[in-house]
C-alpha positions as CSV (number, residue, x, y, z in Angstrom):
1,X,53.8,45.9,11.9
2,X,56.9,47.9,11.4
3,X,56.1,51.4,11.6
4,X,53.4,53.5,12.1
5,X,53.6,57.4,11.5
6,X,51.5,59.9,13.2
7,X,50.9,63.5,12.3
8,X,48.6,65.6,13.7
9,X,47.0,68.4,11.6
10,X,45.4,71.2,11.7
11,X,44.5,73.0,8.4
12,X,47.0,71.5,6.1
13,X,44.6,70.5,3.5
14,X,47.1,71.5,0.7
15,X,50.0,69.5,1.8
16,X,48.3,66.5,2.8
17,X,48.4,64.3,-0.6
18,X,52.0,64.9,-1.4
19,X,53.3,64.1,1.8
20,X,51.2,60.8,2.1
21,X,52.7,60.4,-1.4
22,X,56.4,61.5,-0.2
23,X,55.8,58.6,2.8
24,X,54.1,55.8,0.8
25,X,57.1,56.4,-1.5
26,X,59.4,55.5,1.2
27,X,57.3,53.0,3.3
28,X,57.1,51.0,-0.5
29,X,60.8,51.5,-1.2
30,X,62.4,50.0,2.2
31,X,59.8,47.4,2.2
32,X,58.1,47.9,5.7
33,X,54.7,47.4,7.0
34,X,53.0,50.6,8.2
35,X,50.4,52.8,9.2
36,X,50.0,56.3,8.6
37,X,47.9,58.3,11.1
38,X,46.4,61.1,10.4
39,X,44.7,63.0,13.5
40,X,42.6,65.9,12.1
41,X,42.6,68.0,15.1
42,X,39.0,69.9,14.7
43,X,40.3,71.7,10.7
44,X,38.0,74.4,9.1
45,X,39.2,73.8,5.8
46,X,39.1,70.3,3.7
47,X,41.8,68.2,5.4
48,X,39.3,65.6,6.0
49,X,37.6,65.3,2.8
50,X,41.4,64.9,1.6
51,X,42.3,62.3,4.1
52,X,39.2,60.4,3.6
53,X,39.9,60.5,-0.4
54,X,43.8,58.8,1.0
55,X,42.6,56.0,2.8
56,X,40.1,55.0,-0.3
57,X,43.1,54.8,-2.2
58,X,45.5,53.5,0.2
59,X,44.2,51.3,3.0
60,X,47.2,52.1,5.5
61,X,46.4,55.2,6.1
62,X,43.8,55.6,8.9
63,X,42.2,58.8,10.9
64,X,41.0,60.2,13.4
65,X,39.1,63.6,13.7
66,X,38.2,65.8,16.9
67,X,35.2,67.4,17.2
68,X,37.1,70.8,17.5
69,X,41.0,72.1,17.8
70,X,42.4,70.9,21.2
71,X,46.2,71.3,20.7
72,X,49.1,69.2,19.4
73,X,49.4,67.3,22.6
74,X,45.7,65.6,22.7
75,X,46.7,64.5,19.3
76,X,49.5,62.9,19.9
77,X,47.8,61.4,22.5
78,X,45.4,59.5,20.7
79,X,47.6,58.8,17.6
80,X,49.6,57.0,20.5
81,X,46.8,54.9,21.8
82,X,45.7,53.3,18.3
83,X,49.4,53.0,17.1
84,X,50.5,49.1,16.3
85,X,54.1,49.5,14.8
86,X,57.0,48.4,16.6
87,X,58.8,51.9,16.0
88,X,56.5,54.8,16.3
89,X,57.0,57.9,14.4
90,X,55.9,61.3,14.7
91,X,56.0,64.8,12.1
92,X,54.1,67.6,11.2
93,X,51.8,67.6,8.5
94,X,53.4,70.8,6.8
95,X,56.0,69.6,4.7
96,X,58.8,70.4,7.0
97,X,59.6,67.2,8.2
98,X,60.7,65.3,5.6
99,X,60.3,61.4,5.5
100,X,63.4,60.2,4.0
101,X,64.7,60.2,7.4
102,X,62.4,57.5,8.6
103,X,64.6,54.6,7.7
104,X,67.2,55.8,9.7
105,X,65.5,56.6,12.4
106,X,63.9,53.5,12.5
107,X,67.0,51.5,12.4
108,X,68.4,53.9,15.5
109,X,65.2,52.4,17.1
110,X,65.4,48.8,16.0
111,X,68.9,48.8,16.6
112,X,68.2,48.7,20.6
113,X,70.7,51.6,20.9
114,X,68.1,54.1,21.3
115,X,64.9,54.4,23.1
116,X,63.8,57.5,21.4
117,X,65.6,59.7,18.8
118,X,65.1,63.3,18.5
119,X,65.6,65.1,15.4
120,X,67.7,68.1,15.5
121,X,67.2,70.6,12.5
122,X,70.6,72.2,12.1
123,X,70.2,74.5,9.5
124,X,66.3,75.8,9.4
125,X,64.7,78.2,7.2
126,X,62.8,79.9,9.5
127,X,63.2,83.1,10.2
128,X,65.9,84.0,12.7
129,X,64.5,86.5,14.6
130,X,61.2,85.1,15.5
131,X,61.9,81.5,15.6
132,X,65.5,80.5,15.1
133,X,66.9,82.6,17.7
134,X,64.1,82.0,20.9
135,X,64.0,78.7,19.9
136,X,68.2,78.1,20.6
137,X,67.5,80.1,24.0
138,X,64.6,78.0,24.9
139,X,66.6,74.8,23.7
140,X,69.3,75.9,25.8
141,X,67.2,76.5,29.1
142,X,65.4,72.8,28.7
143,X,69.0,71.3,28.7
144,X,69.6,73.0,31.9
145,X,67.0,72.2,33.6
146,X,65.7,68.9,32.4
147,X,69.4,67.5,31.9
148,X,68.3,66.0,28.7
149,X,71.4,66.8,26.0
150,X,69.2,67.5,23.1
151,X,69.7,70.3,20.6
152,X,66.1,70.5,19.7
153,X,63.4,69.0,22.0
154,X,60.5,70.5,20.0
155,X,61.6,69.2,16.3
156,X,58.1,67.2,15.7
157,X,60.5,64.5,13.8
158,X,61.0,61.7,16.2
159,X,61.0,57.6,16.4
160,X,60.0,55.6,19.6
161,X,59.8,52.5,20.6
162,X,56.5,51.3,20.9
163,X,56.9,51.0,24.8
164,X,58.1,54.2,25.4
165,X,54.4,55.8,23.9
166,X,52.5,53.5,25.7
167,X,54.1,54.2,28.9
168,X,53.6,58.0,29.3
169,X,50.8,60.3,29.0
170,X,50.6,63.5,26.8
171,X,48.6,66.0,27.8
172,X,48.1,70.3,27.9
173,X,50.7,70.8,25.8
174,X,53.4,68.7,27.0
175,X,54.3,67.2,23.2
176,X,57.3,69.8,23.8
177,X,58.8,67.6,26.5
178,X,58.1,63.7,25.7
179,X,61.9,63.3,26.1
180,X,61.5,64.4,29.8
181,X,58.4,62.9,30.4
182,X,60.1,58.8,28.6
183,X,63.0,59.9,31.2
184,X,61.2,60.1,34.1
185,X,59.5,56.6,33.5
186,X,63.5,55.2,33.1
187,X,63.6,55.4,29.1
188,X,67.3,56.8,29.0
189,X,68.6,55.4,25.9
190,X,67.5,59.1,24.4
191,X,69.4,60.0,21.1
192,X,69.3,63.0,18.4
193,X,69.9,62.5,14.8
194,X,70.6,65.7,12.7
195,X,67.6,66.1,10.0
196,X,66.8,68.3,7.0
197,X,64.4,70.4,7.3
198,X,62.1,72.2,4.6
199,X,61.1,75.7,4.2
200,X,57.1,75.5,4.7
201,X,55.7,75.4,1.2
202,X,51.9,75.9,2.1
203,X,49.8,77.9,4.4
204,X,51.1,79.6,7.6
205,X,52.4,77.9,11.3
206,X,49.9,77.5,13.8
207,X,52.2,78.6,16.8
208,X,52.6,81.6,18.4
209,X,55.1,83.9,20.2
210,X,53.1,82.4,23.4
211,X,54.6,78.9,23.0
212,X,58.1,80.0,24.2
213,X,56.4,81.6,27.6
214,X,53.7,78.5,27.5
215,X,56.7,76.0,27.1
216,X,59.1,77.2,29.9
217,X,56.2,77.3,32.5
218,X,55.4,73.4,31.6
219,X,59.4,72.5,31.5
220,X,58.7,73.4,35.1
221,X,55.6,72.0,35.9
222,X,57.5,67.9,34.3
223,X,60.5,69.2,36.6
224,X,58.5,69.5,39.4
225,X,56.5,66.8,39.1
226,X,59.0,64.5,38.0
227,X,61.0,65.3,41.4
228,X,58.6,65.2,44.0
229,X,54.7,64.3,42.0
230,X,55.0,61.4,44.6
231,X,56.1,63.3,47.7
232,X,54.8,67.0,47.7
233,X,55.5,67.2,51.4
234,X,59.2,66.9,50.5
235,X,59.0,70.1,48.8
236,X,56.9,72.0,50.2
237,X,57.1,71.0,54.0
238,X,61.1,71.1,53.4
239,X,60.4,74.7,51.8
240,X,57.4,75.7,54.4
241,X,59.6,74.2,58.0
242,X,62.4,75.9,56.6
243,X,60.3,79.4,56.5
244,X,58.3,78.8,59.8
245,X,61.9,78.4,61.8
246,X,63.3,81.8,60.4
247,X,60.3,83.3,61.4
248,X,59.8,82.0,64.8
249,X,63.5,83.1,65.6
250,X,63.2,86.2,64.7
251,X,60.1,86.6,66.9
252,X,61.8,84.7,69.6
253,X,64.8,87.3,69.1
254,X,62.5,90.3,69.0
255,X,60.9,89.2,72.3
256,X,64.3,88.6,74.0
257,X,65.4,92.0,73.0
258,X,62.3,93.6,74.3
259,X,62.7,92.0,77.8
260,X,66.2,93.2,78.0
261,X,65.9,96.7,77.8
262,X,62.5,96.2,80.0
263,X,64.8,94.4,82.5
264,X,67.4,97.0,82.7
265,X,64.7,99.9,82.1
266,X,66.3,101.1,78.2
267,X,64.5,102.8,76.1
268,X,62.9,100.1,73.5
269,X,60.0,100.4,70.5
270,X,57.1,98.9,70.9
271,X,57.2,95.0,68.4
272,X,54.3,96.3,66.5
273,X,56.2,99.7,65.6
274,X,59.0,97.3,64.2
275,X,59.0,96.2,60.6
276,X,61.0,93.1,61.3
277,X,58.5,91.8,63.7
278,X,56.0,91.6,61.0
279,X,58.3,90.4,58.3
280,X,58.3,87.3,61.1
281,X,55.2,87.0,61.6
282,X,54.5,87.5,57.5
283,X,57.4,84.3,57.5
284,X,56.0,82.5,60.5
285,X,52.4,82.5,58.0
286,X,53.7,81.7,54.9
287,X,55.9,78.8,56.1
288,X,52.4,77.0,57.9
289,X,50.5,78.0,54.5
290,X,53.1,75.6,52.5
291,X,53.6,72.8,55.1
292,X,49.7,72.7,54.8
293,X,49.9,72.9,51.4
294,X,52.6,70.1,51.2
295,X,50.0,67.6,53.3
296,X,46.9,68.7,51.9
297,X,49.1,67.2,48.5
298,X,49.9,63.8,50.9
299,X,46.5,63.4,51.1
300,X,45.6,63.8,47.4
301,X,48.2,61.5,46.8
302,X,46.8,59.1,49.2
303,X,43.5,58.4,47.3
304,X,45.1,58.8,43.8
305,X,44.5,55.5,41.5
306,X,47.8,56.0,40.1
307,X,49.4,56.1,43.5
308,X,51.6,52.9,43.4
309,X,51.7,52.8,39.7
310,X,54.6,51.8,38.6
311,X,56.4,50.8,35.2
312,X,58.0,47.3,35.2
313,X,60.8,46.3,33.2
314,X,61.1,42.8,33.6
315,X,59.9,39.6,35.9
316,X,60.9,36.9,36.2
317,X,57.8,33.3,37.4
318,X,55.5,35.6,38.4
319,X,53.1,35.6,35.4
């Protein structure tokens, strides 16, 4: 199978038909084999009465429905899972996206230049001080920190290889960083391809101011975990020895400096009148609390299933 296209929904019951149309249109034109999926992600309305209506009609389009509304990233997730196509892509379900940029996506795929390709909608129709604008300030702060030279990480347009899905593991709502997540499995053949995007034509979006705050604290949790998810001690030991020595040498000073002006009977303050020597002691604390923290995480680690997992690229007479 050539391609199959996931979109997850949620409450887009009036857009649903003329995008399958809009696809199907395409899918029939450039002659590929395909799959549309559909993952209903627990709607009030009647997307699934419409999506059941599609696949009577046309028997590539398949679903899948939660029981209630988990998030973009669950459905991503399973939308991944029963994907067959060689080239996997995903959009949103509201019209936005527009599907006469699959073939080319798909040939960026095919071509073996690309692992996965990331649209990048240059000119939106948003509105510019609630969307446009945060969203080039939270582009701009992924690129710095991830190192990943895209324009616009969380355009739901994109094509993957089928190996790059089926390697990594959406979850919370991680959908905004799959780029990050395919690089730190070794998929660096990452690409962006300017799209078109549409001004929404039904309903309302279903994010929130929240995302921006939501997505920089999970940029940090894939940084972190990408880093040192294998060796917590690393971090935090580094971190708490580091914290635990500055401490101890400013008690170690403090003492010294009390037995001086014992020795040669100066006037001195009592440690416990002295800030510093509980600033120490607050450093001396807080370094041990991160050390144990760091091999409390070794130990974790230790009896993780997924300790020594590993992805393979290639072997050579060992099957």
């Amino acid at each position: 199978m050539n391609l199959s296209i996931v979109i997850p929904l949620f409450n887009e019951e009036e857009s649903l038909v003329e995008l399958h149309d809009w696809i199907k249109r395409v899918m029939d034109t450039n002659g590929y084999s395909y799959e549309i999926l559909f993952i209903d992600d627990g709607s009030k309305d009647k997307s699934w009465q419409v999506i059941e209506n599609l696949a009577k009609l046309n028997p590539c389009v398949k679903a899948i429905k939660f029981r209630r509304n988990y998030g973009k990233s669950p459905g991503l997730h399973v939308g991944f899972e029963a994907s067959q196509g060689d080239v996997v892509i995903t959009m949103d379900a509201d019209l936005q996206d527009s599907p006469d940029e699959i073939p080319e996506l798909y040939n960026m795929i095919i071509s073996g230049q690309y692992d996965l390709v990331s649209g990048w909608k240059q000119k939106r129709f948003d509105n510019a001080l609630t969307k446009n604008i945060p969203s080039k300030l939270y582009n701009w702060t992924n690129r710095k920190i991830s190192g990943i030279k895209l324009h616009d990480m969380n355009c739901g347009l994109k094509a993957y290889r089928k190996e790059v899905i089926k390697s990594i593991e959406v979850y919370g709502e991680m959908h905004r960083f799959i780029p990050v997540l395919a690089k730190n499995v070794g998929f660096n053949k990452i690409g962006e391809k300017v799209v078109q995007h549409q001004a929404r034509k039904y309903g309302v979006s279903k994010f929130g101011w929240d995302r921006f705050i939501n997505g920089f604290l999970d940029l940090l949790t894939v940084s972190f975990l990408s880093k040192f998810g294998k060796r917590p001690m690393h971090f935090f030991g580094l971190i708490g020895t580091l914290i635990f020595i500055i401490g101890f040498s400013s008690v170690i000073y403090l003492g010294l400096d009390k037995l001086y002006h014992v020795v040669n009977h100066l006037p001195a303050k009592l440690l416990t009148t002295r800030t510093s020597f509980f600033i120490a002691l607050t450093s001396m604390i807080l370094g041990t609390m991160l050390f144990l923290a760091g091999f409390i995480g070794e130990l974790i680690l230790r009896n993780s299933p997924d300790r020594n997992h590993y992805l393979l690229d290639k072997k050579i007479n060992l099957d």
